[in-house]
TIBAMAR-21462 format. One record per residue: z, y, x of N, C-alpha, C in turn; residue number from 1; residue in three letters. Coordinates in nm, 3 decimals, decimal comma, padded with zeros to 5 digits, always signed. Last residue first. Layout:
REM residues N
+---------+---------+---------+---------+---------+---------+---------+---------+---------+-----+--------+
!     nc3 !     nc2 !     nc1 !    cac3 !    cac2 !    cac1 !     cc3 !     cc2 !     cc1 ! num ! residu !
+---------+---------+---------+---------+---------+---------+---------+---------+---------+-----+--------+
!       Z !       Y !       X !       Z !       Y !       X !       Z !       Y !       X ! NUM !    ala !
...
+---------+---------+---------+---------+---------+---------+---------+---------+---------+-----+--------+
REM end
This chain:
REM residues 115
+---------+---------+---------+---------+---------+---------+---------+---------+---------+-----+--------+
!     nc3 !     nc2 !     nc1 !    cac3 !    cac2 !    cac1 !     cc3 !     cc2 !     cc1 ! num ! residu !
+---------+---------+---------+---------+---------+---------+---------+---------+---------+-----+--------+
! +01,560 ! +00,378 ! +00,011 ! +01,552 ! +00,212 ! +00,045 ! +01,709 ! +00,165 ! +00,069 ! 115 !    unk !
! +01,638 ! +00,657 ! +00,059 ! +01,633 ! +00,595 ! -00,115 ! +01,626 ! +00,429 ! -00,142 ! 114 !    unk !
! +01,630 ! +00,704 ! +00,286 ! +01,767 ! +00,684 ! +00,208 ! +01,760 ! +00,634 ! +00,098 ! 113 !    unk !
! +01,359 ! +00,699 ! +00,306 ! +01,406 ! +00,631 ! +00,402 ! +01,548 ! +00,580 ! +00,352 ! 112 !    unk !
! +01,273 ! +00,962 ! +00,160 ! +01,211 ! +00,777 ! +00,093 ! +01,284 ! +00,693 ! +00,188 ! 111 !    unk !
! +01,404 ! +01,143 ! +00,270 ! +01,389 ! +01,132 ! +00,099 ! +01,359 ! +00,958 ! +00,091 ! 110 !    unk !
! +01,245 ! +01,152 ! +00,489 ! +01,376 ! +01,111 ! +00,489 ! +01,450 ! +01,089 ! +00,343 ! 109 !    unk !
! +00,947 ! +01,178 ! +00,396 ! +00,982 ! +01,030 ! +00,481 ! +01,126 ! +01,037 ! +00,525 ! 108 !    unk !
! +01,004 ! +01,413 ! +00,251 ! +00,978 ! +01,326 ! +00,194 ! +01,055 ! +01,192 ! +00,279 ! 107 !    unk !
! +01,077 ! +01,612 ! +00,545 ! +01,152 ! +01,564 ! +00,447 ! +01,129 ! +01,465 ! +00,326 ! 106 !    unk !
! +00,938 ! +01,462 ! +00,807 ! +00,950 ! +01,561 ! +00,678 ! +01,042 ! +01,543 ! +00,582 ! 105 !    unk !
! +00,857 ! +01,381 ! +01,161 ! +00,943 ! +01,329 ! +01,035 ! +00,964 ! +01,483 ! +00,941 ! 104 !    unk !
! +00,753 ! +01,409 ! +01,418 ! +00,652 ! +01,467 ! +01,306 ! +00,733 ! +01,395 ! +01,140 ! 103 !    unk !
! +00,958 ! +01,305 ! +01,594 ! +00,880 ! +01,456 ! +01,573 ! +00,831 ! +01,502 ! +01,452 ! 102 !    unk !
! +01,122 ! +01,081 ! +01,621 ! +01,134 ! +01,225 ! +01,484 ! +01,050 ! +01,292 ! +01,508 ! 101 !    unk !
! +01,133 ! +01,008 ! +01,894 ! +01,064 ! +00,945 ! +01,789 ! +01,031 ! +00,988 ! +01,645 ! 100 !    unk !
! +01,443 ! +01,202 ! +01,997 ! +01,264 ! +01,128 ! +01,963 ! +01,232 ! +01,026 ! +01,922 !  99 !    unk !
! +01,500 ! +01,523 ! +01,780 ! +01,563 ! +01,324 ! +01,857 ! +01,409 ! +01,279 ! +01,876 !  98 !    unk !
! +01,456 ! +01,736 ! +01,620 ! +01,504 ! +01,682 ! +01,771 ! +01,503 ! +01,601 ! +01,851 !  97 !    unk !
! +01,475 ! +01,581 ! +01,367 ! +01,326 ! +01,655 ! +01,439 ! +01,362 ! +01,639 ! +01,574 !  96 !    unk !
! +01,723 ! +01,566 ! +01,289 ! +01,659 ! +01,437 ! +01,335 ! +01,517 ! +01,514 ! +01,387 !  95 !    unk !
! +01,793 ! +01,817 ! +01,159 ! +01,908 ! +01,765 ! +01,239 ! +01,812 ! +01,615 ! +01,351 !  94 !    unk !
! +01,600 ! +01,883 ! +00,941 ! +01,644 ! +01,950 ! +01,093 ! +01,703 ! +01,866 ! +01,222 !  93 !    unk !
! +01,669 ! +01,694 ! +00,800 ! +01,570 ! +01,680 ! +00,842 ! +01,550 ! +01,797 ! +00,962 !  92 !    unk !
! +01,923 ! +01,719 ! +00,709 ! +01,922 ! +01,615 ! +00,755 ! +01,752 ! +01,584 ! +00,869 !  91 !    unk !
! +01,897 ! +01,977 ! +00,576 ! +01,988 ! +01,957 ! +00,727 ! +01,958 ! +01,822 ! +00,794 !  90 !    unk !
! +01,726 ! +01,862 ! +00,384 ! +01,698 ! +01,943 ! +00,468 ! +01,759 ! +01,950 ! +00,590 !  89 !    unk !
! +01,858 ! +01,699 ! +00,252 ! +01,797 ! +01,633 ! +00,261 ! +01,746 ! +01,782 ! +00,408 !  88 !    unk !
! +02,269 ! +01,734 ! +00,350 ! +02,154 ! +01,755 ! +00,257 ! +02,004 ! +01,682 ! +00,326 !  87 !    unk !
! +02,595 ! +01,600 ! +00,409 ! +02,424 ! +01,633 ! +00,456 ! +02,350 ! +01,628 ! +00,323 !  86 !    unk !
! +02,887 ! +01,775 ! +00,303 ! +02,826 ! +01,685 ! +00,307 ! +02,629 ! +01,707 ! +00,344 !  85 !    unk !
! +02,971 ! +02,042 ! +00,322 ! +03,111 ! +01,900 ! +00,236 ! +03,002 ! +01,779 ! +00,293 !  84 !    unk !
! +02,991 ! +02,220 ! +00,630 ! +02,946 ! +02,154 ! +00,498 ! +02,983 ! +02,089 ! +00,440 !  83 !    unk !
! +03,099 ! +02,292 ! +00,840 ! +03,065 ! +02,390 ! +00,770 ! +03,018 ! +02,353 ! +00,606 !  82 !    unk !
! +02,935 ! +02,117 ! +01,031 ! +03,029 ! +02,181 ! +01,045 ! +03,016 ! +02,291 ! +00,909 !  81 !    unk !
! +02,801 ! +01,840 ! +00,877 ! +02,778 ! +01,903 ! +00,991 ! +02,896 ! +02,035 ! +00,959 !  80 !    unk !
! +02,984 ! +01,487 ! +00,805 ! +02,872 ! +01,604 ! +00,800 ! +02,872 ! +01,768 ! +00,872 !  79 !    unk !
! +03,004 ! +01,199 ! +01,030 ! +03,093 ! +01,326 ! +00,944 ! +02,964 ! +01,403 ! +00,906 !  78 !    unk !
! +02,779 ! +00,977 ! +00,916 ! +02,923 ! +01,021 ! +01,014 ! +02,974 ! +01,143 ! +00,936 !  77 !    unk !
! +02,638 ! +00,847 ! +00,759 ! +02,720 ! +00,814 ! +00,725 ! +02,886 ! +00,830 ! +00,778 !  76 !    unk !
! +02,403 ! +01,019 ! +00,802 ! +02,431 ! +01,016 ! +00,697 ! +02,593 ! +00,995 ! +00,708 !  75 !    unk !
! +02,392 ! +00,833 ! +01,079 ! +02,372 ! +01,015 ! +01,114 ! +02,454 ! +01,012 ! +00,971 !  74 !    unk !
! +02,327 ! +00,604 ! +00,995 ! +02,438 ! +00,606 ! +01,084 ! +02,450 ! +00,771 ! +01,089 !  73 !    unk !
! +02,062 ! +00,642 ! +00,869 ! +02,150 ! +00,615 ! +00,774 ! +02,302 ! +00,649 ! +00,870 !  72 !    unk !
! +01,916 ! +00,717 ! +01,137 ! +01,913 ! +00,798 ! +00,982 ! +02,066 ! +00,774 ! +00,942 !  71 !    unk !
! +01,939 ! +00,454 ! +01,240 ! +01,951 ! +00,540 ! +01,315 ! +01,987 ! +00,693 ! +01,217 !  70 !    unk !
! +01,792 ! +00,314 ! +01,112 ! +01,947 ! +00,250 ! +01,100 ! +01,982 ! +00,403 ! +01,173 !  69 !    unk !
! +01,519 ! +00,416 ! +01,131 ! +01,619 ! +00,410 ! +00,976 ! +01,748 ! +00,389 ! +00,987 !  68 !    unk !
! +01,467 ! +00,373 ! +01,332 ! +01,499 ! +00,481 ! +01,256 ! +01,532 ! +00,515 ! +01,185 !  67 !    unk !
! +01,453 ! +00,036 ! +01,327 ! +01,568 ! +00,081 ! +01,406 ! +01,597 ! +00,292 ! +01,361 !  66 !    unk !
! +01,245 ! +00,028 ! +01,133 ! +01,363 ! -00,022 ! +01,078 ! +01,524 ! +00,010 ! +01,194 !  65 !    unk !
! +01,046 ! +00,272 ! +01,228 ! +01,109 ! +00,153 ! +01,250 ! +01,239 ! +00,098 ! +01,170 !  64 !    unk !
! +00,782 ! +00,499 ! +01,147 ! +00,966 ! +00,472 ! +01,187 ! +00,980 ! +00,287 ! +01,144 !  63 !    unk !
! +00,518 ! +00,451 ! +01,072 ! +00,542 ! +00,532 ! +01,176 ! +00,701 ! +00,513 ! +01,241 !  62 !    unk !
! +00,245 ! +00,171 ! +01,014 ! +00,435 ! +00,249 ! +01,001 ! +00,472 ! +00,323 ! +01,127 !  61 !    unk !
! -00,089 ! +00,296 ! +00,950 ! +00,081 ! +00,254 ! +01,044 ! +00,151 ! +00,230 ! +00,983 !  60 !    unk !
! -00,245 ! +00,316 ! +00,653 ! -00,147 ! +00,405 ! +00,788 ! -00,021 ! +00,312 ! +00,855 !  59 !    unk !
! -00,440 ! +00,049 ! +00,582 ! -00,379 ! +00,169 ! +00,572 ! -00,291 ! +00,277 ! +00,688 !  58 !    unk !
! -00,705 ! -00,107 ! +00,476 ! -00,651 ! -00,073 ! +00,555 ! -00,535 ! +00,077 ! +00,529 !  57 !    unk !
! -00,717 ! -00,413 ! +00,264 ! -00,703 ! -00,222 ! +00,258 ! -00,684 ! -00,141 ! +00,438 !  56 !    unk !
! -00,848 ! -00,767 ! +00,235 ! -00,731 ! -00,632 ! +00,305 ! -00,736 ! -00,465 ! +00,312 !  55 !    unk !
! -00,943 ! -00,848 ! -00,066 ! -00,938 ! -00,842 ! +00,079 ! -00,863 ! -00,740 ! +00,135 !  54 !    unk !
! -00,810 ! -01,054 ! -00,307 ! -00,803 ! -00,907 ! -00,232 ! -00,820 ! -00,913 ! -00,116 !  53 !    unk !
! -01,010 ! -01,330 ! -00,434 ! -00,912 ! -01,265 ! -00,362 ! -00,947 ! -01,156 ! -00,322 !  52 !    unk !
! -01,220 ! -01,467 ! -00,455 ! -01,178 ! -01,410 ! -00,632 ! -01,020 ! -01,295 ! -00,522 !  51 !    unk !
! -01,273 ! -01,646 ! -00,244 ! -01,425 ! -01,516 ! -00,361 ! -01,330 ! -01,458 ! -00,397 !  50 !    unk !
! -01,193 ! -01,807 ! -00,123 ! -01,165 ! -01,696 ! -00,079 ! -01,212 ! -01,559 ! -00,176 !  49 !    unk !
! -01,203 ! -02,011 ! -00,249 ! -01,072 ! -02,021 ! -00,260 ! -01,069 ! -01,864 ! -00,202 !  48 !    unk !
! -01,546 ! -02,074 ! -00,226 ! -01,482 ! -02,021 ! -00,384 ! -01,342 ! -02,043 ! -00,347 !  47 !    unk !
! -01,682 ! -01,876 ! +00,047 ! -01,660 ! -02,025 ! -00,046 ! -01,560 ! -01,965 ! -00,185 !  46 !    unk !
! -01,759 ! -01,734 ! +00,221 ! -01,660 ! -01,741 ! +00,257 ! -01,600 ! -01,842 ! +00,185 !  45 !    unk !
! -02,065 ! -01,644 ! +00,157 ! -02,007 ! -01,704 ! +00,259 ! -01,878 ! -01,764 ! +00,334 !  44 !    unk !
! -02,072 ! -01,708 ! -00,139 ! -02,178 ! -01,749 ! -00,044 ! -02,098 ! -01,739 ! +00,122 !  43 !    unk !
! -01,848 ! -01,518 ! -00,201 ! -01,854 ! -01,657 ! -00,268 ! -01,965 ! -01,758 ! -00,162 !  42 !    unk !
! -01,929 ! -01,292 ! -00,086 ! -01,827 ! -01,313 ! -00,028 ! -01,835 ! -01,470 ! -00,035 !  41 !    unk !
! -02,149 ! -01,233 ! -00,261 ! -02,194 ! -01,269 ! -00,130 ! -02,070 ! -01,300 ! -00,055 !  40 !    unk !
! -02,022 ! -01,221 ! -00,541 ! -02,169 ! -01,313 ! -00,487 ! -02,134 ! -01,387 ! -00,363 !  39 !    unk !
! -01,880 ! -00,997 ! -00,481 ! -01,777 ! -01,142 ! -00,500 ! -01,916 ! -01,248 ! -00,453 !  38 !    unk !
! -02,114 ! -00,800 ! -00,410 ! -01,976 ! -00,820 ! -00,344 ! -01,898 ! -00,951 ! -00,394 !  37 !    unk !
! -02,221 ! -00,817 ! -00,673 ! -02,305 ! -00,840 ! -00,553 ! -02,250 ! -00,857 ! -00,449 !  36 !    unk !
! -02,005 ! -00,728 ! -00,866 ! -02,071 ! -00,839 ! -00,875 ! -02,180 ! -00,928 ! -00,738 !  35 !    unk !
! -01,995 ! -00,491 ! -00,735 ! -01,875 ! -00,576 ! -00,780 ! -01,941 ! -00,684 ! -00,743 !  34 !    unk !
! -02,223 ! -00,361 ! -00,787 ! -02,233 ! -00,352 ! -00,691 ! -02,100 ! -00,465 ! -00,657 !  33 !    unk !
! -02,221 ! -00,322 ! -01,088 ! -02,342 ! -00,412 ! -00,988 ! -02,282 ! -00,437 ! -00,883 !  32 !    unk !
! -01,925 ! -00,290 ! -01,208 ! -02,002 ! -00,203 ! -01,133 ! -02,121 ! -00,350 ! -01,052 !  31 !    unk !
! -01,766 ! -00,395 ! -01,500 ! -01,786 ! -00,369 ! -01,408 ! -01,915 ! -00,325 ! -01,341 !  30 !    unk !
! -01,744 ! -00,526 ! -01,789 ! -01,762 ! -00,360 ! -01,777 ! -01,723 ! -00,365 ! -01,635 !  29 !    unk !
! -01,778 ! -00,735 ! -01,854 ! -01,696 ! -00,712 ! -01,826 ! -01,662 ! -00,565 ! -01,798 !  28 !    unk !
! -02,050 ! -00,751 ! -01,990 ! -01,978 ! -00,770 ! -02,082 ! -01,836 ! -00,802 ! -01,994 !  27 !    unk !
! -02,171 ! -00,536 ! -01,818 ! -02,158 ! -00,569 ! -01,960 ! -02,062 ! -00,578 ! -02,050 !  26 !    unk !
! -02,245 ! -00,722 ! -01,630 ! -02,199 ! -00,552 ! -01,595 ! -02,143 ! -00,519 ! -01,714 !  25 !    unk !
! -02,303 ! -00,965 ! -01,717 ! -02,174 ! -00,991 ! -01,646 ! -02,141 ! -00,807 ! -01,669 !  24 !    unk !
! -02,599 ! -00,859 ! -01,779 ! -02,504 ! -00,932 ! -01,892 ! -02,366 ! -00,952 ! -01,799 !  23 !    unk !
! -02,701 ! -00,764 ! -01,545 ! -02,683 ! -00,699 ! -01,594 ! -02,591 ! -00,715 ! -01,737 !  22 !    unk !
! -02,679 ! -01,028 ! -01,397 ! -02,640 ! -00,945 ! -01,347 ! -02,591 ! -00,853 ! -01,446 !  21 !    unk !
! -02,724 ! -01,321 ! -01,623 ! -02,789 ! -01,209 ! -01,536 ! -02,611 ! -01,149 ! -01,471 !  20 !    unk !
! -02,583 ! -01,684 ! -01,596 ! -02,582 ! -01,533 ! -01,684 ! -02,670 ! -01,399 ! -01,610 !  19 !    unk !
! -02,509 ! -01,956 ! -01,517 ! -02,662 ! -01,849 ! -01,543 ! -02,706 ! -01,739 ! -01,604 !  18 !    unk !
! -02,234 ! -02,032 ! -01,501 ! -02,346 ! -02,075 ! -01,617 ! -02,464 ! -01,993 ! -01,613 !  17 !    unk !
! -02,219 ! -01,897 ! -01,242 ! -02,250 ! -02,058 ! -01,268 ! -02,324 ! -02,092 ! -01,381 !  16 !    unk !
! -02,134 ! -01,628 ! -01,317 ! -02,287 ! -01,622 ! -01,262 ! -02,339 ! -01,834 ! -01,246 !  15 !    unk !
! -01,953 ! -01,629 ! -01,499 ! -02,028 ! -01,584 ! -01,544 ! -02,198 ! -01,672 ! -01,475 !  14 !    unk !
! -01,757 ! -01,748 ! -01,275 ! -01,812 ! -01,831 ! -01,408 ! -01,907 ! -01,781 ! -01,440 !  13 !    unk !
! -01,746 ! -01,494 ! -01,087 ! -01,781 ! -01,636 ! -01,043 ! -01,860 ! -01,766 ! -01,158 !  12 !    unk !
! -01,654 ! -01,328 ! -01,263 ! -01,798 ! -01,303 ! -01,266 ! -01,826 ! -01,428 ! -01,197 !  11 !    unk !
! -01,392 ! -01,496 ! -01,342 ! -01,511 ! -01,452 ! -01,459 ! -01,637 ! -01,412 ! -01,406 !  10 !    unk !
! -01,274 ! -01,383 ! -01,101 ! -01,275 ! -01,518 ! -01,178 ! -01,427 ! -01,553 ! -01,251 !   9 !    unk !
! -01,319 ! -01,116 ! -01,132 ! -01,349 ! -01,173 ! -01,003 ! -01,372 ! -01,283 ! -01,041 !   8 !    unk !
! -01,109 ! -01,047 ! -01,334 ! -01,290 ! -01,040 ! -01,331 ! -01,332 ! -01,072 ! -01,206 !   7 !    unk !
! -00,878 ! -01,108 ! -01,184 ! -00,927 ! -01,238 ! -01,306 ! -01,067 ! -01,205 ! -01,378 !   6 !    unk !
! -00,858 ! -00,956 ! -00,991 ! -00,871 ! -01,041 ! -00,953 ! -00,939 ! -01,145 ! -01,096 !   5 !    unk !
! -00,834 ! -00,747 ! -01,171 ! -00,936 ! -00,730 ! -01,069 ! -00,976 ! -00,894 ! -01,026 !   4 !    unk !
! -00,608 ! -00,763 ! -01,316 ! -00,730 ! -00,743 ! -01,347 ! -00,859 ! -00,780 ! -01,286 !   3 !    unk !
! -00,377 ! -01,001 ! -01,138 ! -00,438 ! -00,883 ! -01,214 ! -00,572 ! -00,901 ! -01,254 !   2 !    unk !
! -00,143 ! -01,256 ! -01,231 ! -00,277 ! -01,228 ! -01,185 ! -00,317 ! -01,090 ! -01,237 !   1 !    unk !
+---------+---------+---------+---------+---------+---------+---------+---------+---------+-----+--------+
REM end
């Protein structure tokens, strides 16, 4: 269990036995605004949902587990004329071309081989 979640716990207890607002800010060292957020989640969503992470939103996935197989098969043919072996750069030249690569960098081929 993390942090977050086990003062989530605690402000639920806190606020049953009848504690203020400002005694929970306190004596967990969280933000009012925390506390007014698990409240009103607890009020409408009940106590199995209060103390949980609600969802983040984040970025897509941009490559597919088929770009990746697609990567690694490039990696694992010969390397390009002239070379003992692909670098992270040639490698990222070499796939810009192809589609679905457009906007691929060298990090997201860095982190693709490293899986």
């Amino acid at each position: 269990m993390n942090l977050r979640k086990y003062n989530r716990i605690n402000i639920l207890l806190l606020l049953n036995k009848g504690k203020k607002n400002a005694e929970i800010e306190d004596f967990l060292d969280v933000a009012r605004i925390t506390i007014w957020r698990i409240k009103k989640r607890y009020q409408e969503q009940g106590i199995e949902k209060a103390p949980e992470e609600e969802a983040r939103p984040g970025q897509p996935v941009k490559y597919t587990v088929g770009h990746e197989t697609e990567l690694a098969a490039l990696v694992c043919g010969p390397s390009p004329e002239g070379r003992k072996r692909w670098t992270i750069r040639l490698l990222t030249e070499e796939v810009k071309g192809k589609p679905g690569f457009e906007t691929v960098n060298r990090e997201t081929i860095r982190l693709a081989l490293k899986k």
